[in-house]
Phi, psi and omega in degrees: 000324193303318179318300212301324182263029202267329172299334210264147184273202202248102205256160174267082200260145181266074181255109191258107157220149186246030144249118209322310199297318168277339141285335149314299197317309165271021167257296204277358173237356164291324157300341180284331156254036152092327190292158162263129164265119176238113184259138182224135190271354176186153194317317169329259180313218289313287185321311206259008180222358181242011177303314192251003152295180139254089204263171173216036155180155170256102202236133211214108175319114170290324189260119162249110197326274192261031156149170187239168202315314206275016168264007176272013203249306138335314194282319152341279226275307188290333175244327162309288179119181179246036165295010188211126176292177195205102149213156172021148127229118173229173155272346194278107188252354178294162182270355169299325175302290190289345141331298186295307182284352183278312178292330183279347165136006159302161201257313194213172188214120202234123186282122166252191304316117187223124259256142192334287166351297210277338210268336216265309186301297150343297192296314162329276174332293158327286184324302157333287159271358186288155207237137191253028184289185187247143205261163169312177168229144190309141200235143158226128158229152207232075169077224173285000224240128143251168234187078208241097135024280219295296188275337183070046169233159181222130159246168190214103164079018164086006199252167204250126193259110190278099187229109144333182208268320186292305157334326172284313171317304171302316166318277197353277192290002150302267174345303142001310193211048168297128181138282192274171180251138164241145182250148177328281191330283233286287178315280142021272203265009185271005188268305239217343185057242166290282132049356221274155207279136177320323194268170172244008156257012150329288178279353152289346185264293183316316175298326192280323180258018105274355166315285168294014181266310169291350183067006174326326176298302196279357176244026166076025193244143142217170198243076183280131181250113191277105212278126184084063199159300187182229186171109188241143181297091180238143191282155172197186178319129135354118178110298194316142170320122182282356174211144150240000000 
């Protein structure tokens, strides 16, 4: 083992898993060549404690108790940035799986359980090669909505839409998971991190005003408040009312 990694400098590795046995198992042997491990147990913790770290790889549990790895992976690449590669660690060995997390922006994708050796060797490998040049930044668009990563700016309709900072975070990571329900906690913290707001009427003052900055309503969109549960981003009619 001391080999495949004898070349590497002492690396700050990021372990979202929420199983004990198996983040031991990858703790103790990234530590045994000297790298540090910071294991967080769930997307939540993941989200609100690594914004202002610096790490220099992600290894990331695809079934996670409150989301699975590879939606965490945007959120990396947008909030972090993209000096570190991330990649995949599942029980899901089928090839659709790994097809998916590789499209979505993964460096590598690692079948577990798999012996200390082969997991050390690999990150090595991955590391090796990953390249820290600067990469495009991620654009999302939607309908009129453009998203642009780069600039932190969203136009509607080509026009440029005036969003704080944290509102951009937020539109982002609605679009992000159109669709899906997101819970508040969940919301919190990829918004908002350590960071978390005094009022518990933070993200509702936020939400009301991008709802209305985007026009979602005159543009087919709403912000459905899942009562007890979240909140999901969904397309509808033209007109409808944007938060319910």
């Amino acid at each position: 083992m001391n080999t495949a990694s004898s070349t590497l400098p002492r690396l700050r590795v990021a372990l979202v898993e929420d199983d004990r046995t198996e983040a031991e198992r990858a703790t103790r042997a990234l530590r045994d060549l000297g790298h540090e491990v910071e294991w967080y147990s769930n997307g939540v913790e993941f989200m609100t404690e690594v914004r202002d770290a610096r790490h220099d790889l992600f290894l990331l549990d695809w079934a996670l108790p409150d989301s699975e790895g590879i939606t965490l992976i945007n959120w990396i690449h947008r909030t972090v940035g993209r000096r570190a590669p991330i990649i995949i660690f599942s029980r899901f060995d089928d090839d659709a799986r790994v097809v998916e997390a590789l499209a979505a922006g993964a460096d590598d994708y690692i079948t577990k359980p798999t012996s200390p050796s082969v997991l050390v060797a690999r990150i090595s490998a991955i590391s090796r090669r990953f390249q820290t040049n600067a990469q495009p930044a991620l654009v999302l668009e939607h309908g009129v909505y453009r998203l642009d990563g780069g600039s932190r700016q969203v136009t509607r309709d080509g026009n440029s839409v005036d969003l704080q900072p944290k509102e951009f975070d937020l539109v982002w990571y609605l679009f992000e998971h159109r669709d899906r329900l997101l819970r508040r906690e969940e919301i919190l913290a990829a918004v908002w991190g350590g960071d978390k707001p005094t009022s518990a009427r933070t993200l509702d003052t936020h939400l009301y005003g991008v709802r209305r900055k985007l026009m979602f309503a005159e543009h087919g969109y709403r912000v459905s408040n899942v009562y007890r549960e979240g909140y999901r981003l969904e397309r509808v009619q033209p007109g409808v009312e944007s938060l319910d």
